[in-house]
GUMARVO-696633 format. One record per atom (N, C-alpha, C): residue in three letters; atom name; y, x, z. Coordinates in pm, 1 decimal, decimal comma. Example, Ala and Ser with C-alpha at 12.3 -4.5 7.8 and 13.67 -1.06 7.14 Angstrom:
<rs>
+-----+----+----------+----------+----------+
!   r !  a !       yy !       xx !       zz !
+-----+----+----------+----------+----------+
! ALA !  N !   -569,0 !   1319,0 !    780,0 !
! ALA ! CA !   -450,0 !   1230,0 !    780,0 !
! ALA !  C !   -330,0 !   1320,0 !    780,0 !
! SER !  N !   -225,0 !   1285,0 !    708,0 !
! SER ! CA !   -106,0 !   1367,0 !    714,0 !
! SER !  C !      3,0 !   1290,0 !    787,0 !
+-----+----+----------+----------+----------+
</rs>
This chain:
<rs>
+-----+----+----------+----------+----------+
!   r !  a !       yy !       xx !       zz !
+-----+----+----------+----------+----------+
! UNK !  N !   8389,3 !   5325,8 ! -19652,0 !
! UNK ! CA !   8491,2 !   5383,5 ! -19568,6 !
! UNK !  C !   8439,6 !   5514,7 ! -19509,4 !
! UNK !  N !   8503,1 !   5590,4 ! -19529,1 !
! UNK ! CA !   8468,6 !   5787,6 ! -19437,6 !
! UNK !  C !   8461,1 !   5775,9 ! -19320,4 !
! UNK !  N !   8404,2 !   5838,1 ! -19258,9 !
! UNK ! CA !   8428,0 !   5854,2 ! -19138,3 !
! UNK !  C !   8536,7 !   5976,8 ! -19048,8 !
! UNK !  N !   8567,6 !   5943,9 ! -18951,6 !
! UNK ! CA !   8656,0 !   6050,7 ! -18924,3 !
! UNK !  C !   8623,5 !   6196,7 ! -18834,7 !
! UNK !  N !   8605,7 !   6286,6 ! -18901,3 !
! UNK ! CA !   8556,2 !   6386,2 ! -18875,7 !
! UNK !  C !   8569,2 !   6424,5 ! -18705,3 !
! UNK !  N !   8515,1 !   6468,2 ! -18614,2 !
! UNK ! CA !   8600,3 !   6588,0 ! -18496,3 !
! UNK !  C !   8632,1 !   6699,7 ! -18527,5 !
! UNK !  N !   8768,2 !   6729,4 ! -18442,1 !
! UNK ! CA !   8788,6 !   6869,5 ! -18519,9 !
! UNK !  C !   8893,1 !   6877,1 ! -18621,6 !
! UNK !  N !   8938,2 !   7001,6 ! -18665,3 !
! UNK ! CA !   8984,0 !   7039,3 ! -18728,3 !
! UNK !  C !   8957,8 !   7031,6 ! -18896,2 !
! UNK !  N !   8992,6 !   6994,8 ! -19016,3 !
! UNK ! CA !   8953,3 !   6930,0 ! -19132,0 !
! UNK !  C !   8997,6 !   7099,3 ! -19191,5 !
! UNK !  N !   8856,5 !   7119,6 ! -19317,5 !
! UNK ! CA !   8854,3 !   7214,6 ! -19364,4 !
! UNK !  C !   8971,7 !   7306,3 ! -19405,0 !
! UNK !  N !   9016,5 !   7208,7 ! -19493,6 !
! UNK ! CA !   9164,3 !   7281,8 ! -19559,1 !
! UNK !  C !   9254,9 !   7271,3 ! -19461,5 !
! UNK !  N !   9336,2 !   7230,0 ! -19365,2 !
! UNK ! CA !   9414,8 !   7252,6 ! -19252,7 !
! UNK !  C !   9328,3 !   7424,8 ! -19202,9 !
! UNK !  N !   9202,0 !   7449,3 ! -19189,8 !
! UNK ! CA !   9170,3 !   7557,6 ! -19123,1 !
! UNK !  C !   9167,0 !   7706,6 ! -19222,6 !
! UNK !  N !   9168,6 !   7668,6 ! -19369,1 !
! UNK ! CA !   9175,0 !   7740,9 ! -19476,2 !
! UNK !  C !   9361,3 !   7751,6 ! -19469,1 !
! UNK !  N !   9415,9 !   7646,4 ! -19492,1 !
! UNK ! CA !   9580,3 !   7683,2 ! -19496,6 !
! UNK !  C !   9634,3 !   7832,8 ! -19372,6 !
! UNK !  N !   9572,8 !   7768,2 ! -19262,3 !
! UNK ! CA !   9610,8 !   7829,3 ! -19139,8 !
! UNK !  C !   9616,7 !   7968,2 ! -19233,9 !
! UNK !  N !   9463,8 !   8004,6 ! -19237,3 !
! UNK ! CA !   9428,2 !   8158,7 ! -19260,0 !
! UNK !  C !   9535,0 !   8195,1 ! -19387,3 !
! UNK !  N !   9533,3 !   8149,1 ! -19484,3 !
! UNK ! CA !   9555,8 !   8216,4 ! -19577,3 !
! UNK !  C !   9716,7 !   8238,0 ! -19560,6 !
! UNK !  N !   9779,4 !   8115,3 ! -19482,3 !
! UNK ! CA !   9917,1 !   8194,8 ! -19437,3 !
! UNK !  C !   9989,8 !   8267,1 ! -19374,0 !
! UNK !  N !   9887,2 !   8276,0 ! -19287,6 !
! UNK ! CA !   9870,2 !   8450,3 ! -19196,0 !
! UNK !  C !   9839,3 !   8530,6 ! -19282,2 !
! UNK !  N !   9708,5 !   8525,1 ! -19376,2 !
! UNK ! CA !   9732,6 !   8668,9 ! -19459,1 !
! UNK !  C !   9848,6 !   8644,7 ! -19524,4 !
! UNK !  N !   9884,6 !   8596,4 ! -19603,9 !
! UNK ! CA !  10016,7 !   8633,7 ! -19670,4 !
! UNK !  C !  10090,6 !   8668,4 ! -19604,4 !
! UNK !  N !  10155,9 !   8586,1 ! -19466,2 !
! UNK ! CA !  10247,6 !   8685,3 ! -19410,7 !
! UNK !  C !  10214,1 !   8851,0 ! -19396,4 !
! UNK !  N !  10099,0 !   8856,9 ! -19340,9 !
! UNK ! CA !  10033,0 !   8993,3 ! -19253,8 !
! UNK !  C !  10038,7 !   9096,7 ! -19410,1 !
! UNK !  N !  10010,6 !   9040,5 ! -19545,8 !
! UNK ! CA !  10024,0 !   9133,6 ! -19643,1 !
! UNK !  C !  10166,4 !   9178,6 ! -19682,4 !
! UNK !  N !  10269,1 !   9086,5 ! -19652,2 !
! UNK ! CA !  10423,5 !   9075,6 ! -19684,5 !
! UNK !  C !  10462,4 !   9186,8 ! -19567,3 !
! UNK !  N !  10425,6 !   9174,7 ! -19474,2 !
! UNK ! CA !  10475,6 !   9298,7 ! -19361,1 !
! UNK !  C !  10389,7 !   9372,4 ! -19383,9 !
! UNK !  N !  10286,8 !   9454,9 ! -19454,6 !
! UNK ! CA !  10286,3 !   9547,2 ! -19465,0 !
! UNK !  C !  10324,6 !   9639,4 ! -19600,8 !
! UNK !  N !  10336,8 !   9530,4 ! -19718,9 !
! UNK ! CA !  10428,9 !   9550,6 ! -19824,8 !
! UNK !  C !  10545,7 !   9652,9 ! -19796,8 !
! UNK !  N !  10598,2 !   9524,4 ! -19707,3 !
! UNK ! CA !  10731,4 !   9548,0 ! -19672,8 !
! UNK !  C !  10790,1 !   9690,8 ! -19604,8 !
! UNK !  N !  10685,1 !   9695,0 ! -19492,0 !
! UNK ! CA !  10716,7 !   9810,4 ! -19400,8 !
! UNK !  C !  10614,2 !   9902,6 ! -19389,9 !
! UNK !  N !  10488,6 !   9843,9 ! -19424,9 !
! UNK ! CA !  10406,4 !   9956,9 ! -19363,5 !
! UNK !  C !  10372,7 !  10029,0 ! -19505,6 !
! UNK !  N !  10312,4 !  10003,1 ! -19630,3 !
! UNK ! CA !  10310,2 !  10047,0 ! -19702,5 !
! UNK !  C !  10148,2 !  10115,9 ! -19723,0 !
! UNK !  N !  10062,1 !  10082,7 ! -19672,7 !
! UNK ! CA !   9897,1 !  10096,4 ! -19660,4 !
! UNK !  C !   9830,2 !  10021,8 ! -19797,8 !
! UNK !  N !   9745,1 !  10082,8 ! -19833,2 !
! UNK ! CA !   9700,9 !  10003,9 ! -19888,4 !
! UNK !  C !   9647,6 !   9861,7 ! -19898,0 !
! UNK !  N !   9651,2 !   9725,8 ! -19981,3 !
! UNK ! CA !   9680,7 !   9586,2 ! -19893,2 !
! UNK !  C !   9494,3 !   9540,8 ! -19820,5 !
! UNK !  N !   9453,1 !   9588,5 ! -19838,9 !
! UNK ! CA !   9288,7 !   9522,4 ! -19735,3 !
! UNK !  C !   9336,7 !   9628,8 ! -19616,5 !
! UNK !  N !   9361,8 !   9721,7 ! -19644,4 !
! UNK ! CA !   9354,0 !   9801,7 ! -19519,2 !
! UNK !  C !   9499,2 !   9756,2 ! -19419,8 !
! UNK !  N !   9596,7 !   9749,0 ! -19479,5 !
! UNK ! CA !   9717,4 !   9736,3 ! -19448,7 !
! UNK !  C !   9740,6 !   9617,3 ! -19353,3 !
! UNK !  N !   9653,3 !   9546,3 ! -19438,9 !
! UNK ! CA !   9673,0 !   9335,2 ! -19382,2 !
! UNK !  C !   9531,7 !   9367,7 ! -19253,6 !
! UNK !  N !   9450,6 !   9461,7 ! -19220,8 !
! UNK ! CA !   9353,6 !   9439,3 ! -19145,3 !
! UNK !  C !   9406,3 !   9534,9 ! -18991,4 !
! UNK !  N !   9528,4 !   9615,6 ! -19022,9 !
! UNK ! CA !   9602,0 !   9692,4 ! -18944,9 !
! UNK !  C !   9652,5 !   9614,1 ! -18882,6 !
! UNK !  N !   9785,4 !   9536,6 ! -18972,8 !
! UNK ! CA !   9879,9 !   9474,0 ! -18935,3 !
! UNK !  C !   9816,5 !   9323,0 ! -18806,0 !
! UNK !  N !   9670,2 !   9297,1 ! -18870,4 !
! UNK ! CA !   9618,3 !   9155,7 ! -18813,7 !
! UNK !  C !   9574,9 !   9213,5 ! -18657,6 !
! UNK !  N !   9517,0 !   9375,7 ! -18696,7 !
! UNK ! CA !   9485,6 !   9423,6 ! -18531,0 !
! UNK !  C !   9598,0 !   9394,4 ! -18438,3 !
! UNK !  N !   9717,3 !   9496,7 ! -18493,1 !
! UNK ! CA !   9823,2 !   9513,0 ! -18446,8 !
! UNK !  C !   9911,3 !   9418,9 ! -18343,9 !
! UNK !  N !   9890,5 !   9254,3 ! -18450,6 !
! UNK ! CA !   9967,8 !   9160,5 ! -18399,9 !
! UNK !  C !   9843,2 !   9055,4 ! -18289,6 !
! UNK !  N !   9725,7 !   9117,5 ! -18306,7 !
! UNK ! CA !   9645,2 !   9044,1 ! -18207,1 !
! UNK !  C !   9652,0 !   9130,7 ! -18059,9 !
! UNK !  N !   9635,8 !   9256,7 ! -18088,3 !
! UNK ! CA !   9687,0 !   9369,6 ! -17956,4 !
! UNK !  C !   9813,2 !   9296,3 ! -17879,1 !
! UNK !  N !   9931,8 !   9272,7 ! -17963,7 !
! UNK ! CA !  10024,2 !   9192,5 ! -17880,2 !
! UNK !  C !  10075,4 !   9056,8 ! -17831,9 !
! UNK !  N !   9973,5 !   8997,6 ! -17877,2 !
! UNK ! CA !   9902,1 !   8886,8 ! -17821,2 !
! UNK !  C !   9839,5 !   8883,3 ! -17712,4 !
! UNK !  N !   9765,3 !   8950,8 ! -17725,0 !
! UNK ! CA !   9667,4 !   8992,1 ! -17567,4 !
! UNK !  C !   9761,2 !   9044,2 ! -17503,8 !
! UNK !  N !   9858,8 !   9148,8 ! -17510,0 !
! UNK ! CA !   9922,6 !   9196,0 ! -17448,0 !
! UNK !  C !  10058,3 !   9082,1 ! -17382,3 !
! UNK !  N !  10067,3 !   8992,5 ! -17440,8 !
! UNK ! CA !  10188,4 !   8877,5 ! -17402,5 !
! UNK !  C !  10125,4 !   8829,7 ! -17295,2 !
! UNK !  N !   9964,2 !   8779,7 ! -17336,0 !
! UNK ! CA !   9944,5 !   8706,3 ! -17253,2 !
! UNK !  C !   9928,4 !   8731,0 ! -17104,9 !
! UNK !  N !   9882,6 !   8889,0 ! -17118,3 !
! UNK ! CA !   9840,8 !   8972,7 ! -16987,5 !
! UNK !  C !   9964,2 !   8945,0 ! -16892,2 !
! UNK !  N !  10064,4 !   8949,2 ! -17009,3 !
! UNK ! CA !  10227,5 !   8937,0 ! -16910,2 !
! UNK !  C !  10285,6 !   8764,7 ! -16866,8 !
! UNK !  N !  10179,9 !   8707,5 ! -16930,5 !
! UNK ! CA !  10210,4 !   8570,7 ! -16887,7 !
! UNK !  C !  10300,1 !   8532,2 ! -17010,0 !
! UNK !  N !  10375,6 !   8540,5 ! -17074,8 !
! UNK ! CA !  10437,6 !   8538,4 ! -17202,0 !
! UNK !  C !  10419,3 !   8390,7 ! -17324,9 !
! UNK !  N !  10302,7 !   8402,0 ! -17350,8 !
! UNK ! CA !  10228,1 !   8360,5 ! -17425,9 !
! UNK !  C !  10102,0 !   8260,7 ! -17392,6 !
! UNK !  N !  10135,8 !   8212,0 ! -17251,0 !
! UNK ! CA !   9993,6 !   8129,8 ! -17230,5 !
! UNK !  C !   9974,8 !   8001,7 ! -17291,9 !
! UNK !  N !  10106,8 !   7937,1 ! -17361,2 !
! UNK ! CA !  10072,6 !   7804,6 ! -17432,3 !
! UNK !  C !   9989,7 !   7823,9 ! -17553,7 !
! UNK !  N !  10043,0 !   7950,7 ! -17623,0 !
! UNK ! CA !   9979,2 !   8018,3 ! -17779,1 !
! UNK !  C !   9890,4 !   8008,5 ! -17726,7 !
! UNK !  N !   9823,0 !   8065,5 ! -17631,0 !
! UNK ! CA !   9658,1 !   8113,1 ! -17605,1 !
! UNK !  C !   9545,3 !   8025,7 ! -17565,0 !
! UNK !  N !   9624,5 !   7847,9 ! -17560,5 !
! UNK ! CA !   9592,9 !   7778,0 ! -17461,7 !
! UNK !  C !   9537,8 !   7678,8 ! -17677,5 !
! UNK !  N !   9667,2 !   7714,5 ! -17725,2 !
! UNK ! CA !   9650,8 !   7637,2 ! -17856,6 !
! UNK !  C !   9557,3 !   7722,1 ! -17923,2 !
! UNK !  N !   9558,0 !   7823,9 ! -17961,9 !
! UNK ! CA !   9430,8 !   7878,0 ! -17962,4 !
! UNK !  C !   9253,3 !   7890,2 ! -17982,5 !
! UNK !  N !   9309,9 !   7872,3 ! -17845,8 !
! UNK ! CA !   9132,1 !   7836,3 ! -17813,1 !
! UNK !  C !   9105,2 !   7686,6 ! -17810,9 !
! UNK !  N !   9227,2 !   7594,9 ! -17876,2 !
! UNK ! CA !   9174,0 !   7483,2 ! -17880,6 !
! UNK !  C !   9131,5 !   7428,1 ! -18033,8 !
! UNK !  N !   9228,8 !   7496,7 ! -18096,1 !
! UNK ! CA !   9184,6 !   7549,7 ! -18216,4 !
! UNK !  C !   9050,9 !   7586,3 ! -18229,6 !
! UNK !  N !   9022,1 !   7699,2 ! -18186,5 !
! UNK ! CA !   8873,0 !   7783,0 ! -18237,7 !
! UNK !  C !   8741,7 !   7690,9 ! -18183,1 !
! UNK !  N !   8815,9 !   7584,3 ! -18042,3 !
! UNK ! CA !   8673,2 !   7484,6 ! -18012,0 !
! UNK !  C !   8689,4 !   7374,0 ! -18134,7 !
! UNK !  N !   8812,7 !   7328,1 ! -18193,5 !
! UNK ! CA !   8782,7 !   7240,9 ! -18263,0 !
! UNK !  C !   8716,7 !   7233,8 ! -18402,2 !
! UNK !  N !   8637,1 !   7391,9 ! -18407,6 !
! UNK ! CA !   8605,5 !   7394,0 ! -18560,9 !
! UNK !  C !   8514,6 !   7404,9 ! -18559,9 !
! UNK !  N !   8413,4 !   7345,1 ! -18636,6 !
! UNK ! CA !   8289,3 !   7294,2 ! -18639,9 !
! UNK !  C !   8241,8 !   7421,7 ! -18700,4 !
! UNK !  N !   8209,0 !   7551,0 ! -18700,8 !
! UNK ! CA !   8206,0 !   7714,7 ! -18801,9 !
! UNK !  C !   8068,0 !   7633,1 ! -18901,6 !
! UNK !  N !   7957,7 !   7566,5 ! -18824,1 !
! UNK ! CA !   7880,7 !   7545,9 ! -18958,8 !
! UNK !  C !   7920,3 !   7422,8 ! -19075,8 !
! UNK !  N !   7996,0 !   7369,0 ! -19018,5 !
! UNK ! CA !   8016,7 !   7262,7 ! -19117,9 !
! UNK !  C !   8158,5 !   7348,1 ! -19207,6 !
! UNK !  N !   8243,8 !   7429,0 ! -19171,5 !
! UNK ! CA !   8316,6 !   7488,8 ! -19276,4 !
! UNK !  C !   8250,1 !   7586,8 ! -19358,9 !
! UNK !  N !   8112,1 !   7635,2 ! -19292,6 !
! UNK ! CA !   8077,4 !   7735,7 ! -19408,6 !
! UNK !  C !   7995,7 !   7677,7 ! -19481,7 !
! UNK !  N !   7894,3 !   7564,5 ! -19479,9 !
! UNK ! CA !   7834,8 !   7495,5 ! -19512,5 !
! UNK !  C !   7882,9 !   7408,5 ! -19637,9 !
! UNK !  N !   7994,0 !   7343,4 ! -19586,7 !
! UNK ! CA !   8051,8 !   7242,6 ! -19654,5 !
! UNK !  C !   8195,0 !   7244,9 ! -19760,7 !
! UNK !  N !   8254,7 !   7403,2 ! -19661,7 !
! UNK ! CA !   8408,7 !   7394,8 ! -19725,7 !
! UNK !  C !   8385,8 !   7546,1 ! -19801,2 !
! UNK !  N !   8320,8 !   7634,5 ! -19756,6 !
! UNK ! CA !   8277,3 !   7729,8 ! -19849,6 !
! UNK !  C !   8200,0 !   7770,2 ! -19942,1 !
! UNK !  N !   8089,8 !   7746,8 ! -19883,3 !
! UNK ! CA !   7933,5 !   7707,4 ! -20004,7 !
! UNK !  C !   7950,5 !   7581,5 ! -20044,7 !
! UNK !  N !   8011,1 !   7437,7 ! -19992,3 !
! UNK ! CA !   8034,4 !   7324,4 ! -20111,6 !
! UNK !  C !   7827,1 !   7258,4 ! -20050,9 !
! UNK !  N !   7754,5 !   7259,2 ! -19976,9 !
! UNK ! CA !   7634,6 !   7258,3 ! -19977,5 !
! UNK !  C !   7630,5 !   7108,7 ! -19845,1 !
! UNK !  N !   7645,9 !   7007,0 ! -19912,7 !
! UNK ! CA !   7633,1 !   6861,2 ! -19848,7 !
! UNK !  C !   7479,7 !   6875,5 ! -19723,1 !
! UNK !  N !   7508,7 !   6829,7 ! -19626,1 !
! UNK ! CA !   7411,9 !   6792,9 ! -19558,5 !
! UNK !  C !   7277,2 !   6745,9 ! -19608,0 !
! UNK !  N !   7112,9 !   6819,1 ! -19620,3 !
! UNK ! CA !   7006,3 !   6725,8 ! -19659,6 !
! UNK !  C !   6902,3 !   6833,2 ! -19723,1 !
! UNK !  N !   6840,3 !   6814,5 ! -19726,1 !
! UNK ! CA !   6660,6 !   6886,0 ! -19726,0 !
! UNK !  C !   6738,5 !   7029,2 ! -19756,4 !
! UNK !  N !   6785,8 !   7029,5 ! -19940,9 !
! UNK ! CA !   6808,3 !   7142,7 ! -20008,0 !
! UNK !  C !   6898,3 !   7239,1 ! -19950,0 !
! UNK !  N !   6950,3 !   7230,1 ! -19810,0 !
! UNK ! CA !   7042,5 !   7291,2 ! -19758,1 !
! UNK !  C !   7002,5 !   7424,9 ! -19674,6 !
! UNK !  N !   6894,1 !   7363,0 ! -19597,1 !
! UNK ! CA !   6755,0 !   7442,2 ! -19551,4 !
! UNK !  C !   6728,0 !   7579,0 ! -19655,2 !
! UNK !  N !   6671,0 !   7532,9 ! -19752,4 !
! UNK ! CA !   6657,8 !   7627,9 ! -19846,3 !
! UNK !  C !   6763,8 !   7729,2 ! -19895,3 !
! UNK !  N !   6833,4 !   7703,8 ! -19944,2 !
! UNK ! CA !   6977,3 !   7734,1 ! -20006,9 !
! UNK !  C !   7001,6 !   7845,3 ! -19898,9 !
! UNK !  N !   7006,8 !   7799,7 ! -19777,0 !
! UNK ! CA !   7047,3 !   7886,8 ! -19659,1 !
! UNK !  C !   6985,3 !   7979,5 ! -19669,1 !
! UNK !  N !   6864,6 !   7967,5 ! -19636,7 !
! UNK ! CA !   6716,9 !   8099,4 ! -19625,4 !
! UNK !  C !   6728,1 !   8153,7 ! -19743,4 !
! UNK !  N !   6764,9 !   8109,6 ! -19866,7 !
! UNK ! CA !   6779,4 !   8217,5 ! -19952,1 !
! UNK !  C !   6879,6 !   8286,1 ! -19974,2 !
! UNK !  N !   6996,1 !   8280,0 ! -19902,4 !
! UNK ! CA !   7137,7 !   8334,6 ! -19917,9 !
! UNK !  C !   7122,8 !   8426,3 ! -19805,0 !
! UNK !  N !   6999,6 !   8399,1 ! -19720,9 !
! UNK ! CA !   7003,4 !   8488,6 ! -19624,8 !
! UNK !  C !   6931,7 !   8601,0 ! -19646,1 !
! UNK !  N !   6806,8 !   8581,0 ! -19735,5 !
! UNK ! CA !   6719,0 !   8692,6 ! -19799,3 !
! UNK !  C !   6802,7 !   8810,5 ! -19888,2 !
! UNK !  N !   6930,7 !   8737,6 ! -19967,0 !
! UNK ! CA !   6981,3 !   8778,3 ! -20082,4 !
! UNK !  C !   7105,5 !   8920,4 ! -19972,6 !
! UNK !  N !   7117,1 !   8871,1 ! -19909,6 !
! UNK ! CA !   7223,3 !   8928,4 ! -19802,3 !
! UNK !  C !   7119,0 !   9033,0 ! -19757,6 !
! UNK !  N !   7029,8 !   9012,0 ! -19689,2 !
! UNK ! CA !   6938,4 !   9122,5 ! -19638,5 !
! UNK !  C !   6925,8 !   9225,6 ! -19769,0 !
! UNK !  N !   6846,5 !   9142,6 ! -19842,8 !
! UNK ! CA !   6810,6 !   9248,8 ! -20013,2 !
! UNK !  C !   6944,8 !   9392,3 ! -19958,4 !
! UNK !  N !   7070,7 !   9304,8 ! -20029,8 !
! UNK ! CA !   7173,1 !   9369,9 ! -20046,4 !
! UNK !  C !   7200,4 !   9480,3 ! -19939,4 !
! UNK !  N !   7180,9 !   9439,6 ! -19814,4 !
! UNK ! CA !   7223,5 !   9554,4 ! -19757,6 !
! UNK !  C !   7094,2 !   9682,5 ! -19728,1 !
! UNK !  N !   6991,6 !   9575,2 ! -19753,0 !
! UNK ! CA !   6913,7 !   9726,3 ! -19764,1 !
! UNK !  C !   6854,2 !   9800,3 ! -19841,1 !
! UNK !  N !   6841,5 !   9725,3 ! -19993,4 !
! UNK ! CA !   6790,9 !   9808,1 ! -20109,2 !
! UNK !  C !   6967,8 !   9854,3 ! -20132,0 !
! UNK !  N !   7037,9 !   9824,3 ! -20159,9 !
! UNK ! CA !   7175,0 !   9858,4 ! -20237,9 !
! UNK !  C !   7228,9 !   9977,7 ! -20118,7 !
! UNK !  N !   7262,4 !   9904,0 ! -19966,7 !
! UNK ! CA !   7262,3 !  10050,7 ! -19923,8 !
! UNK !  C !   7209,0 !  10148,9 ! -19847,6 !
! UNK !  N !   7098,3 !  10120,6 ! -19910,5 !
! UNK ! CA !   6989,8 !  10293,0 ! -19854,2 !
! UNK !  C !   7008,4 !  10313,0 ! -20027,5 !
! UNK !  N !   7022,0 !  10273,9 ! -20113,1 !
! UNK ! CA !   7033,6 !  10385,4 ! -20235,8 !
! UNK !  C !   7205,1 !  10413,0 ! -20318,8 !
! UNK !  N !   7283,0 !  10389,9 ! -20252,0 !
! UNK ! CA !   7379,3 !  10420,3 ! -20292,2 !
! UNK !  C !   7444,3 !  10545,1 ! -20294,2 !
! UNK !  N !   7386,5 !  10620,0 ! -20181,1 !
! UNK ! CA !   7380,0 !  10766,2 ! -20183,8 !
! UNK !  C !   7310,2 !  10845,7 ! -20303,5 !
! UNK !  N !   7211,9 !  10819,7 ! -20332,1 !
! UNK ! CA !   7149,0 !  10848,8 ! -20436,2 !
! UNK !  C !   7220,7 !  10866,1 ! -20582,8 !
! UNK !  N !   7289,4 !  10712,6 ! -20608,0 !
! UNK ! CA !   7333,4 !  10661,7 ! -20721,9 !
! UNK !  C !   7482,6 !  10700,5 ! -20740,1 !
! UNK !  N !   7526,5 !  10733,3 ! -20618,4 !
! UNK ! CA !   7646,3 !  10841,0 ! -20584,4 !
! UNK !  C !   7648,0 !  10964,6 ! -20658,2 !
! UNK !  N !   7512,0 !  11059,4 ! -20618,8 !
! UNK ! CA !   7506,5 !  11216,6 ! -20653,4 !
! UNK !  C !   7493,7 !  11183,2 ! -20797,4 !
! UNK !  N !   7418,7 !  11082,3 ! -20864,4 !
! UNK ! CA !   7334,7 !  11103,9 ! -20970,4 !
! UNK !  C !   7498,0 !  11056,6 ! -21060,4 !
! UNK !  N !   7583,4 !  10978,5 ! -21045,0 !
! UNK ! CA !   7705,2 !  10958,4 ! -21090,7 !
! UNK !  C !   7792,3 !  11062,0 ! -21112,1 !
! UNK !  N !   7788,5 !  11137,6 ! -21022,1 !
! UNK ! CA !   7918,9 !  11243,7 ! -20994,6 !
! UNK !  C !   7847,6 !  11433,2 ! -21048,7 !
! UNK !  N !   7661,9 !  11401,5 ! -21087,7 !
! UNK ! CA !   7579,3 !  11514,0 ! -21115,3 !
! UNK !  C !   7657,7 !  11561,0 ! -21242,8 !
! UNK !  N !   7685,6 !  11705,9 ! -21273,2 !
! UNK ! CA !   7751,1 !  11754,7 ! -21373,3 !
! UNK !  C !   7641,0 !  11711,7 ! -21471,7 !
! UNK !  N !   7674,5 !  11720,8 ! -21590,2 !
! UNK ! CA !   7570,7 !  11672,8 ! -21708,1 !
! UNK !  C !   7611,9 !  11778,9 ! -21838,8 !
+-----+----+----------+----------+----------+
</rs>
């Protein structure tokens, strides 16, 4: 028999997101017309600005109240752990981690301190 998790269950917290982006990409399809990473990251500012702004007015304090009960009920290491990397609780997890963390460092600092480089040498008349 499973046990029953606390909290919020992975895919309920994956649905959430991904149907906000779709909406947030559909309005800017629709109206704004940006390109869609940039467009959907406008539109997500946009509609969080008036959020804060509801609430300042009192408006919105149940949203803000569901919310943050939301964001306490999610366990962030057990969804990235478990519902994104797929990486079960137990020794090899340790590892796995520290090396995803090396691989991330690598990346941002051999790839970009030379991308400038690999830029000129791309675009060098020949």
């Amino acid at each position: 028999m499973r046990q029953k998790r606390e909290g919020a269950p992975v895919l309920d917290i994956a649905a959430v997101c991904l149907v906000i982006t779709a909406l947030l990409a559909y309005v800017n399809h629709r109206f704004v017309g940006m390109p869609t990473t940039i467009g959907v990251m406008a539109t997500a500012l946009v509609f969080s600005l008036a959020l804060v702004g509801l609430d300042a007015l009192g408006v919105a304090h149940g949203l803000r109240e569901y919310e943050e009960s939301l964001l306490r009920s999610i366990d962030f290491s057990d969804v990235l752990m478990q519902g994104m990397l797929s990486l079960p609780a137990g020794p090899e997890r340790n590892t796995v981690v520290a090396l995803t963390y090396c691989v991330v460092v690598f990346s941002i600092l051999v790839q970009g301190l030379s991308i400038g480089r690999v830029t000129r040498l791309a675009m060098a008349p020949r």
